[in-house]
The first five atom37 places (N, CA, C, CB, O) and aatype in JSON, in Angstrom:
{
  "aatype": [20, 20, 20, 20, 20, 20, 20, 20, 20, 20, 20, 20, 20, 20, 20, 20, 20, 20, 20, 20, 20, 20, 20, 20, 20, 20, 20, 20, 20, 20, 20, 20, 20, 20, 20, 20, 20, 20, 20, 20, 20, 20, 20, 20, 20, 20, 20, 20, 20, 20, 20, 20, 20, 20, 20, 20, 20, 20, 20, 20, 20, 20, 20, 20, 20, 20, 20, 20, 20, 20, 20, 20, 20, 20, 20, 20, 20, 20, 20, 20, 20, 20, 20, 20, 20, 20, 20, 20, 20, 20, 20, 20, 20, 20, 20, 20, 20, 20, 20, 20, 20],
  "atom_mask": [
    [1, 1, 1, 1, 1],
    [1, 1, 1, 1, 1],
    [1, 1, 1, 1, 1],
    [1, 1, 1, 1, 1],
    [1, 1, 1, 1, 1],
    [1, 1, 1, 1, 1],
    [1, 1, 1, 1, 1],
    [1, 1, 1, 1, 1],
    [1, 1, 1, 1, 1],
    [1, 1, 1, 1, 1],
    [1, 1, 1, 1, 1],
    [1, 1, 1, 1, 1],
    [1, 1, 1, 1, 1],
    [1, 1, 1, 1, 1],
    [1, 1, 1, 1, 1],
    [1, 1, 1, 1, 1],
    [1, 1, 1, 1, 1],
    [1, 1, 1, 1, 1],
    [1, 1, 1, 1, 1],
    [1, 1, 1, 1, 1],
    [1, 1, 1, 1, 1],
    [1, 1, 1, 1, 1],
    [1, 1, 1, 1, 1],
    [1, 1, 1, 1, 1],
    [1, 1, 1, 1, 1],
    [1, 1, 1, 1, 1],
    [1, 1, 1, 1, 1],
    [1, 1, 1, 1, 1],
    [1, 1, 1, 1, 1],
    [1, 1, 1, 1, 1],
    [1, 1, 1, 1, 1],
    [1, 1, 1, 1, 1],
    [1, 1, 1, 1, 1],
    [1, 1, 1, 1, 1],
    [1, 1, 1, 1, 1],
    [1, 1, 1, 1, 1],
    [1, 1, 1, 1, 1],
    [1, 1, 1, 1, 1],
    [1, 1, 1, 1, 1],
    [1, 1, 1, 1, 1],
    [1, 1, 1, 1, 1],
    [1, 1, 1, 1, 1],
    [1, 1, 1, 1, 1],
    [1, 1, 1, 1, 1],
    [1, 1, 1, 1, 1],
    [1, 1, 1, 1, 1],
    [1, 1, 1, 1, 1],
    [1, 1, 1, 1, 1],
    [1, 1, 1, 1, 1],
    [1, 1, 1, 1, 1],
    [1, 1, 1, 1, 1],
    [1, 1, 1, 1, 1],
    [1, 1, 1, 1, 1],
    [1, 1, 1, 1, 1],
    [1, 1, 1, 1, 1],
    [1, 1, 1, 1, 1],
    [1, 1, 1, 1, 1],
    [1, 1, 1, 1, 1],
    [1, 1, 1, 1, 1],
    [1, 1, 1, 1, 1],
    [1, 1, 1, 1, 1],
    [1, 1, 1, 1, 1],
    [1, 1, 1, 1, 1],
    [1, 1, 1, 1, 1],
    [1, 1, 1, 1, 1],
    [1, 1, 1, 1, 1],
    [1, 1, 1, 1, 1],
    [1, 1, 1, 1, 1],
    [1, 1, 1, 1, 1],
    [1, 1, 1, 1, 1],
    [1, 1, 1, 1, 1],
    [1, 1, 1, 1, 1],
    [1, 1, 1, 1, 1],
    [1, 1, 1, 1, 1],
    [1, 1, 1, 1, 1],
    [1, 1, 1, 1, 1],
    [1, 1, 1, 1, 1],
    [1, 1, 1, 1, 1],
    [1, 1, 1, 1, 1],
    [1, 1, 1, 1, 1],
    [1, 1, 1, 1, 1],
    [1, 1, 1, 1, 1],
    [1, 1, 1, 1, 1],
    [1, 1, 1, 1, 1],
    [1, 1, 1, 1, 1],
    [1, 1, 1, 1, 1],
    [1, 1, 1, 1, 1],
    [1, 1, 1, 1, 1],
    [1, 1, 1, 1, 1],
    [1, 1, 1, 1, 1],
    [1, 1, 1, 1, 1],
    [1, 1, 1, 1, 1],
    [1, 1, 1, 1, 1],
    [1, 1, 1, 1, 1],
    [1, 1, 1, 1, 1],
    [1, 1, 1, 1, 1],
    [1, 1, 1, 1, 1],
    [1, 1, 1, 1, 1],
    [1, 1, 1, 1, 1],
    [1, 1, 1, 1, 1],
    [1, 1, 1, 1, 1]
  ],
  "atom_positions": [
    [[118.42, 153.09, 74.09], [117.62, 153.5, 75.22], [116.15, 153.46, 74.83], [118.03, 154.91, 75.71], [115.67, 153.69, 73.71]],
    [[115.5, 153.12, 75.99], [113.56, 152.46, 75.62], [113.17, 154.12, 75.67], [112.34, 151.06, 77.4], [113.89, 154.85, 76.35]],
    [[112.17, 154.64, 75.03], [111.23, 155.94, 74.61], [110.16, 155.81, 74.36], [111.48, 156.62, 73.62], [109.66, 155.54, 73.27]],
    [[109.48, 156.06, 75.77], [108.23, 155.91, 75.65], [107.16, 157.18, 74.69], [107.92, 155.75, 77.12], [107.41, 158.39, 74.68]],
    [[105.98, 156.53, 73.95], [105.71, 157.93, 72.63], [104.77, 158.38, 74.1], [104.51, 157.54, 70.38], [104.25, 157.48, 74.75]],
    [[104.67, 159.47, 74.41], [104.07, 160.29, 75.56], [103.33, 161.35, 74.95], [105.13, 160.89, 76.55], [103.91, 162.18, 74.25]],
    [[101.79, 161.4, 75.2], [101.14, 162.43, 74.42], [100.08, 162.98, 75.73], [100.31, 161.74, 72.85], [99.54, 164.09, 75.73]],
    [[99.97, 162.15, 76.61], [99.19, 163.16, 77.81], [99.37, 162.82, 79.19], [97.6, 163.17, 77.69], [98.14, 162.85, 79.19]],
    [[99.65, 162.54, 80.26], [99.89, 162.55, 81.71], [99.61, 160.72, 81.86], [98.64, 163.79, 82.7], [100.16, 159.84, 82.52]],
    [[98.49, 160.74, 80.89], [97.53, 159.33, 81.1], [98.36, 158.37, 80.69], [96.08, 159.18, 80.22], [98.37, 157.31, 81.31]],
    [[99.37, 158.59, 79.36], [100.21, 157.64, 79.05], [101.38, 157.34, 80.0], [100.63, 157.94, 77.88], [101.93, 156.26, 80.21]],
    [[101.66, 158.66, 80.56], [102.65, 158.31, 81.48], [101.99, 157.33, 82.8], [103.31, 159.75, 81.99], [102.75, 156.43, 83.18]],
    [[100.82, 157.44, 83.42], [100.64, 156.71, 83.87], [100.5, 155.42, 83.98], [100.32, 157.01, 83.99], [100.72, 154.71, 84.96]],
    [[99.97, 155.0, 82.46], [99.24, 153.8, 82.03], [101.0, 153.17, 81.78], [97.85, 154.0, 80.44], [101.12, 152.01, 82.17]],
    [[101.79, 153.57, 81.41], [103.23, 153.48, 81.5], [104.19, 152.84, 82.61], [103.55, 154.65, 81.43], [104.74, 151.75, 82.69]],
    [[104.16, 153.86, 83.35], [104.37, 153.3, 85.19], [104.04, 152.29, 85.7], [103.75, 153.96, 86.21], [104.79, 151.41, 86.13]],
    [[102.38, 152.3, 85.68], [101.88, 150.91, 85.83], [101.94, 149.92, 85.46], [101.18, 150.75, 85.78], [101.94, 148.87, 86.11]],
    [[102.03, 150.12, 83.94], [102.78, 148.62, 83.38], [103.99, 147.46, 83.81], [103.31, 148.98, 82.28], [104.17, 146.25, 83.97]],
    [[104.85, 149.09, 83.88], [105.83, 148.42, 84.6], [106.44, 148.19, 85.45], [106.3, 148.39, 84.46], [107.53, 147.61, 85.49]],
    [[105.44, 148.87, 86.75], [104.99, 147.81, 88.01], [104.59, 146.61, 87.54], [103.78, 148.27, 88.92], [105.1, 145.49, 87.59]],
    [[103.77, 146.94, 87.16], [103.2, 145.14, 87.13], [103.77, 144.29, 86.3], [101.7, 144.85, 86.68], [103.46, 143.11, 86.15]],
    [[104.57, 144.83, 85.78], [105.52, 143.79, 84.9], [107.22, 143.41, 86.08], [106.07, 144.93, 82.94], [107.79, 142.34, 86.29]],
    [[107.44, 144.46, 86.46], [108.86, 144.22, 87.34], [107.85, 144.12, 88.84], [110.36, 145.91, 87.26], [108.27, 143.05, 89.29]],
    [[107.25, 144.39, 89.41], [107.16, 143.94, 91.0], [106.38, 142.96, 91.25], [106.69, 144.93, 91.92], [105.42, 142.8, 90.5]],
    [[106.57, 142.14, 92.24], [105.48, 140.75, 92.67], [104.36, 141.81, 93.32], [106.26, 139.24, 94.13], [104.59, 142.94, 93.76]],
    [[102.95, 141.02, 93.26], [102.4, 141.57, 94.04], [102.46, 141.43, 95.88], [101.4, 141.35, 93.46], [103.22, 140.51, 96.2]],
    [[102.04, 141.89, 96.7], [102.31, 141.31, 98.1], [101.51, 139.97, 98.46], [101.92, 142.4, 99.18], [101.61, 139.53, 99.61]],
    [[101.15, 139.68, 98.02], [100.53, 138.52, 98.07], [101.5, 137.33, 97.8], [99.43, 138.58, 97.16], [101.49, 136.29, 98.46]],
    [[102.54, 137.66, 96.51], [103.44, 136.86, 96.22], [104.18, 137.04, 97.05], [103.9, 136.86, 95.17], [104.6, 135.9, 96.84]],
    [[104.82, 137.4, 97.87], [105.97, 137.89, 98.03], [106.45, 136.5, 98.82], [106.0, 139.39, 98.76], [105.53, 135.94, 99.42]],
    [[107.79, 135.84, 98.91], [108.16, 134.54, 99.33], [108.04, 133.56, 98.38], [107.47, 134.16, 100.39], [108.71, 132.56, 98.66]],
    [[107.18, 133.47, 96.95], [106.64, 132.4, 96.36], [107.49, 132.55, 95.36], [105.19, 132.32, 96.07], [108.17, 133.58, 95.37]],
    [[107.72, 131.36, 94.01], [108.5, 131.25, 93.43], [107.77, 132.11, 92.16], [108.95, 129.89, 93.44], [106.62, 131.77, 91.89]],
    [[108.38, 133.2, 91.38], [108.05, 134.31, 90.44], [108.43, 133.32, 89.06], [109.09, 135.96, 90.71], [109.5, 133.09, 88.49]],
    [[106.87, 132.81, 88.8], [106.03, 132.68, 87.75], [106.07, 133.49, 86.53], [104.94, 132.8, 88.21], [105.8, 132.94, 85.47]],
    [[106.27, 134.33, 86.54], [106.04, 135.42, 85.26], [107.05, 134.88, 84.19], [106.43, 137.22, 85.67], [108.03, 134.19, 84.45]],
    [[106.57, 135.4, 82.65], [107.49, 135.07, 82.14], [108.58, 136.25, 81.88], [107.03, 134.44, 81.15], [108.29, 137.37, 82.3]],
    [[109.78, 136.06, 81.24], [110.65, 136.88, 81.24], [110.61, 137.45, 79.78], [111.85, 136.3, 81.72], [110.25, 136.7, 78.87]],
    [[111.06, 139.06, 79.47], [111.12, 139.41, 78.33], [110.31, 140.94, 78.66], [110.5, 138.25, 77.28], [109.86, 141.49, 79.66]],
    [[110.4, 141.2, 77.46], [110.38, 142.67, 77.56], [108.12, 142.99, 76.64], [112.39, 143.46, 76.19], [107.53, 142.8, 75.58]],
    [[107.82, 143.56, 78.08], [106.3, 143.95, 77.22], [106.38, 145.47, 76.01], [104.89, 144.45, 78.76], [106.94, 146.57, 76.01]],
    [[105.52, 144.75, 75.17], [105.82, 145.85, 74.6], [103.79, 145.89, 73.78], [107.61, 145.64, 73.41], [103.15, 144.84, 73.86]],
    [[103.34, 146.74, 73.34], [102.24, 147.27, 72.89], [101.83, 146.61, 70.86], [102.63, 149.11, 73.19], [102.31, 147.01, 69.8]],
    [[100.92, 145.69, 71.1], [100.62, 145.13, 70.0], [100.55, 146.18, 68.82], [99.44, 144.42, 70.22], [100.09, 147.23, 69.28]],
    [[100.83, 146.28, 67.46], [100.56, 147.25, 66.31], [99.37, 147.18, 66.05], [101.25, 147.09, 65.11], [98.74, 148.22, 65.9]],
    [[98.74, 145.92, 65.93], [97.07, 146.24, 65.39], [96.49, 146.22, 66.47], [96.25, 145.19, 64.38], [95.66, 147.12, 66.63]],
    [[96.71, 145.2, 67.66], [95.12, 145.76, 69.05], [95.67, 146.28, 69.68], [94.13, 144.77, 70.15], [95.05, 146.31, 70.75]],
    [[96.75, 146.89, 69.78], [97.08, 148.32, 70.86], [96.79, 147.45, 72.41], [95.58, 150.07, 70.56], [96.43, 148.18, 73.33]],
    [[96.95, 145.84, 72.73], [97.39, 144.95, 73.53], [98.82, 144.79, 73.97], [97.02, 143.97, 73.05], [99.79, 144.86, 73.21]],
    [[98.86, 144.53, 75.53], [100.66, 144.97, 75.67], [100.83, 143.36, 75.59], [101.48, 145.98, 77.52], [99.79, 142.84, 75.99]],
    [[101.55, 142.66, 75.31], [102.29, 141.39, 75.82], [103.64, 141.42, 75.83], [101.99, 140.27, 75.1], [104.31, 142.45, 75.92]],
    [[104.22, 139.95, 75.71], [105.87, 140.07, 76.27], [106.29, 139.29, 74.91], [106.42, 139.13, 78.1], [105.87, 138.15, 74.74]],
    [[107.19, 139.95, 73.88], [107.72, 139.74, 72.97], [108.56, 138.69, 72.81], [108.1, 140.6, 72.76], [109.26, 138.44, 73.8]],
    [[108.72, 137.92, 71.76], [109.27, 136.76, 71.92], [110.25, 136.73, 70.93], [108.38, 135.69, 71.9], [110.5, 135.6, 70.52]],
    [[110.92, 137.73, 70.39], [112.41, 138.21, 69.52], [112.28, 139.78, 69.91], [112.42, 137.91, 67.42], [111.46, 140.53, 70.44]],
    [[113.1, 139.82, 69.53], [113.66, 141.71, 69.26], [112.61, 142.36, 68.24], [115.58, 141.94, 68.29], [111.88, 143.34, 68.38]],
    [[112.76, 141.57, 67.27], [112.05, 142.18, 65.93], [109.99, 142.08, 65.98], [112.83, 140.95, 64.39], [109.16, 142.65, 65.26]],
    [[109.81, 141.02, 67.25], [108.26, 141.15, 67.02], [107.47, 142.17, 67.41], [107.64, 140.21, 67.53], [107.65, 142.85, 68.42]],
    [[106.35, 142.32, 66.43], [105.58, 144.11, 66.76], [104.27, 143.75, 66.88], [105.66, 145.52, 65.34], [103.48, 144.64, 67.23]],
    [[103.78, 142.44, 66.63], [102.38, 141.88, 66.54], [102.39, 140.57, 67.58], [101.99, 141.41, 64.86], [103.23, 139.67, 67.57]],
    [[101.16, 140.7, 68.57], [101.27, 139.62, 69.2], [100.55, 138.26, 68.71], [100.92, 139.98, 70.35], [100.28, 138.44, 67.52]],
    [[100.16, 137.07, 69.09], [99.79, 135.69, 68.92], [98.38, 135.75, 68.51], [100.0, 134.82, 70.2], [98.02, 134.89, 67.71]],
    [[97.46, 136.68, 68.94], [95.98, 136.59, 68.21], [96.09, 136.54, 66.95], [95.02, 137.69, 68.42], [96.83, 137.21, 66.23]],
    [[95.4, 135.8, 66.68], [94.53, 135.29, 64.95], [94.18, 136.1, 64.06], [93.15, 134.67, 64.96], [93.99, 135.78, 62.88]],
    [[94.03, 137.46, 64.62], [93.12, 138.68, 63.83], [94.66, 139.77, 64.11], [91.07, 139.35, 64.89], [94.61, 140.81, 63.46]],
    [[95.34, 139.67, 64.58], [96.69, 140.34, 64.63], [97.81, 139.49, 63.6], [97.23, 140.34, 66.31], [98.5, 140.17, 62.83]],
    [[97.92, 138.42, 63.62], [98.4, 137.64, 63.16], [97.75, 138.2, 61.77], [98.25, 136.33, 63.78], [98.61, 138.94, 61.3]],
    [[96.88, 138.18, 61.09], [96.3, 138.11, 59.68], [96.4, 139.7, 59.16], [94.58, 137.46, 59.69], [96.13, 140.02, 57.99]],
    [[96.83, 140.7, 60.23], [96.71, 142.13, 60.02], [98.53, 142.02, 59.57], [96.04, 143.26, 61.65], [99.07, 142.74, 58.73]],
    [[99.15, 141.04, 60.31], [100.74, 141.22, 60.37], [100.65, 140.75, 58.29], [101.89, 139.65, 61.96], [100.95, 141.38, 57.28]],
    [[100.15, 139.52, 58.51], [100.23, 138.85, 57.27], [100.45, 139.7, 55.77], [98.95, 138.09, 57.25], [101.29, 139.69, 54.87]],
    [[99.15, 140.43, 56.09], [98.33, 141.21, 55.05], [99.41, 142.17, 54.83], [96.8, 141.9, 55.52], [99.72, 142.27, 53.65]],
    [[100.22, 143.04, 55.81], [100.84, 144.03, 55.74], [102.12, 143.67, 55.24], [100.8, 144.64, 56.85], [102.62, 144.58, 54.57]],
    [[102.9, 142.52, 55.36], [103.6, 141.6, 54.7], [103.42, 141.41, 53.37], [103.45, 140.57, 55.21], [104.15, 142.01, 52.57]],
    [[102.59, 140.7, 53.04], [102.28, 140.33, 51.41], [102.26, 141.82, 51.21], [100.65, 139.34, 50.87], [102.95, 141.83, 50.19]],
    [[102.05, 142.77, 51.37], [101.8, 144.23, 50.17], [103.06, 144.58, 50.32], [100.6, 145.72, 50.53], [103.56, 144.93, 49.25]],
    [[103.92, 144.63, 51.42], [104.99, 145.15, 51.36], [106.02, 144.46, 50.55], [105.31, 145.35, 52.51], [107.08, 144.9, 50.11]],
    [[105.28, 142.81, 50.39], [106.42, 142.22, 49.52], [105.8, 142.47, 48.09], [106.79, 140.48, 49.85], [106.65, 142.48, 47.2]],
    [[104.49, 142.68, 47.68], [104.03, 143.08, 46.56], [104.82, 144.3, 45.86], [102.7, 143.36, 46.81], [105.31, 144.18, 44.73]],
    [[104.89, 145.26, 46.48], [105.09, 147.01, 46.38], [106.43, 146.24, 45.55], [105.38, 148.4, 48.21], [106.47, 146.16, 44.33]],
    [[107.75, 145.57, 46.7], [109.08, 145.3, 46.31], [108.89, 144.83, 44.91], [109.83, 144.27, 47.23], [109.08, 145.64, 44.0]],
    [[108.5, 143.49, 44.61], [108.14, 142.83, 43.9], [108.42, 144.0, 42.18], [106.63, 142.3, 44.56], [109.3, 143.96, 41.32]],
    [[106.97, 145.04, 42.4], [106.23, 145.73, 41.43], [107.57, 146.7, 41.15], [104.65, 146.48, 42.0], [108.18, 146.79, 40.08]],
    [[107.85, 147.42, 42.42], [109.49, 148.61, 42.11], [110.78, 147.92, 41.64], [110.18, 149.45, 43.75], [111.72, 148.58, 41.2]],
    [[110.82, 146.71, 41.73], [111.86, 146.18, 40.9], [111.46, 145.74, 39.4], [112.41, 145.02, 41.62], [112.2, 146.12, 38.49]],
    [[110.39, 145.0, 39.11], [110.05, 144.79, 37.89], [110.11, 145.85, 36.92], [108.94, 144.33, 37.93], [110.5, 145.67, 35.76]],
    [[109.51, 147.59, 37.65], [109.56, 148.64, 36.94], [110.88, 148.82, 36.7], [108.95, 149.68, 37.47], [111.27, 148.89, 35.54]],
    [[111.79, 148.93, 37.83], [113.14, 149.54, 37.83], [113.86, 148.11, 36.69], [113.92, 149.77, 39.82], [114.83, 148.54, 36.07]],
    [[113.61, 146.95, 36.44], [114.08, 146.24, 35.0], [113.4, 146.42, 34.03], [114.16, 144.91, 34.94], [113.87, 145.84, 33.05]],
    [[112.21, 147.14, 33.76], [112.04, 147.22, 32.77], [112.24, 149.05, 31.79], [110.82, 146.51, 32.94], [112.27, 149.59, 30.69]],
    [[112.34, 149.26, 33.16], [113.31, 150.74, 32.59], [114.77, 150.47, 32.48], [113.25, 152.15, 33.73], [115.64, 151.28, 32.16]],
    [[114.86, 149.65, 32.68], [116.45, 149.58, 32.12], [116.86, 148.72, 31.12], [117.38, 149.21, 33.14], [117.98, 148.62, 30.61]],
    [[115.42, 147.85, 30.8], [115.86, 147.05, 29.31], [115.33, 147.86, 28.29], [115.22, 145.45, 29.05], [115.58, 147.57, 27.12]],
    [[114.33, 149.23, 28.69], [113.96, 150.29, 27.9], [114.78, 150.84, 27.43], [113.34, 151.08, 28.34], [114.68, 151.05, 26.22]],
    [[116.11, 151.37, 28.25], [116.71, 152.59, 28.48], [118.04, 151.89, 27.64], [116.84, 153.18, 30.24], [118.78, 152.52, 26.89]],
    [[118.11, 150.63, 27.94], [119.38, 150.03, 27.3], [119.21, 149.1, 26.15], [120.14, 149.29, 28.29], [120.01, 148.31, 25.66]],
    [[117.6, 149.46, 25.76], [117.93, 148.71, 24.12], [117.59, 149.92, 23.23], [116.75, 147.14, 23.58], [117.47, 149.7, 22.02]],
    [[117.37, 151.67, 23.89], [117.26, 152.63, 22.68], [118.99, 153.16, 22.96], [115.75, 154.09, 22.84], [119.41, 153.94, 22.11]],
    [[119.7, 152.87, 23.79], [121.01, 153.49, 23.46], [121.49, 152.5, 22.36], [122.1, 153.63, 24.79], [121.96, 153.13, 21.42]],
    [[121.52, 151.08, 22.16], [122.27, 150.5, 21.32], [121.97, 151.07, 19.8], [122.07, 149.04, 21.52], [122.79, 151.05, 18.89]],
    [[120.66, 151.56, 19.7], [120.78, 151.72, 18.45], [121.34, 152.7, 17.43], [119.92, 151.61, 18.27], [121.24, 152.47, 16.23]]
  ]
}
C-alpha cells in the first residue's frame, strides 16, 4: 500500500493535486485521445521533482545533476562494501593465522 510521508496540511494538498493531475484529463481534453504517459509519479531524491518512474526500483529522475548525485551515491556505497569486506578478510586471515600457531 502507497504512504504518503505527511508533515503539514500543505503536503496533503500538494498530494491531492498531484494526483489529479496525474489521473484526470483536464476539461479541455475531455473527448481527445489521453496523451499522458503511463506509470506511477513519484518525487525525485536529489531535486525533490515529481516525474513518472520508469522501473519499480527508480528514485532519481533523467536530469544530469540528479543523475551524477545518483552516481556519486553509488560509487561510495560500493566503496564502503568494497572497504567492510576487505576488513572483514583481513580479520580473518589475522584471526586464522594466530590460532594455527
Amino acid at each position: 500500500m502507497f504512504s504518503a510521508d505527511v508533515n503539514s496540511v500543505f503536503d496533503i494538498a500538494w498530494y491531492v493535486l498531484a494526483r489529479m493531475m496525474s489521473e484526470d484529463l483536464a476539461p479541455e481534453d475531455f473527448g481527445k485521445e489521453d496523451e499522458r504517459p503511463e506509470g506511477i509519479m513519484i518525487c525525485c531524491h536529489h531535486c525533490g521533482r515529481f516525474f513518472i518512474r520508469n522501473s519499480k526500483h527508480q528514485q532519481y529522475c533523467d536530469r544530469p545533476e540528479c543523475q551524477k548525485a545518483r552516481n556519486a551515491k553509488k560509487k561510495q556505497r560500493d566503496y564502503r562494501r568494497r572497504k567492510a569486506i576487505e576488513k572483514a578478510q583481513a580479520e580473518k586471515n589475522n584471526n586464522g593465522g594466530s590460532d594455527n600457531a
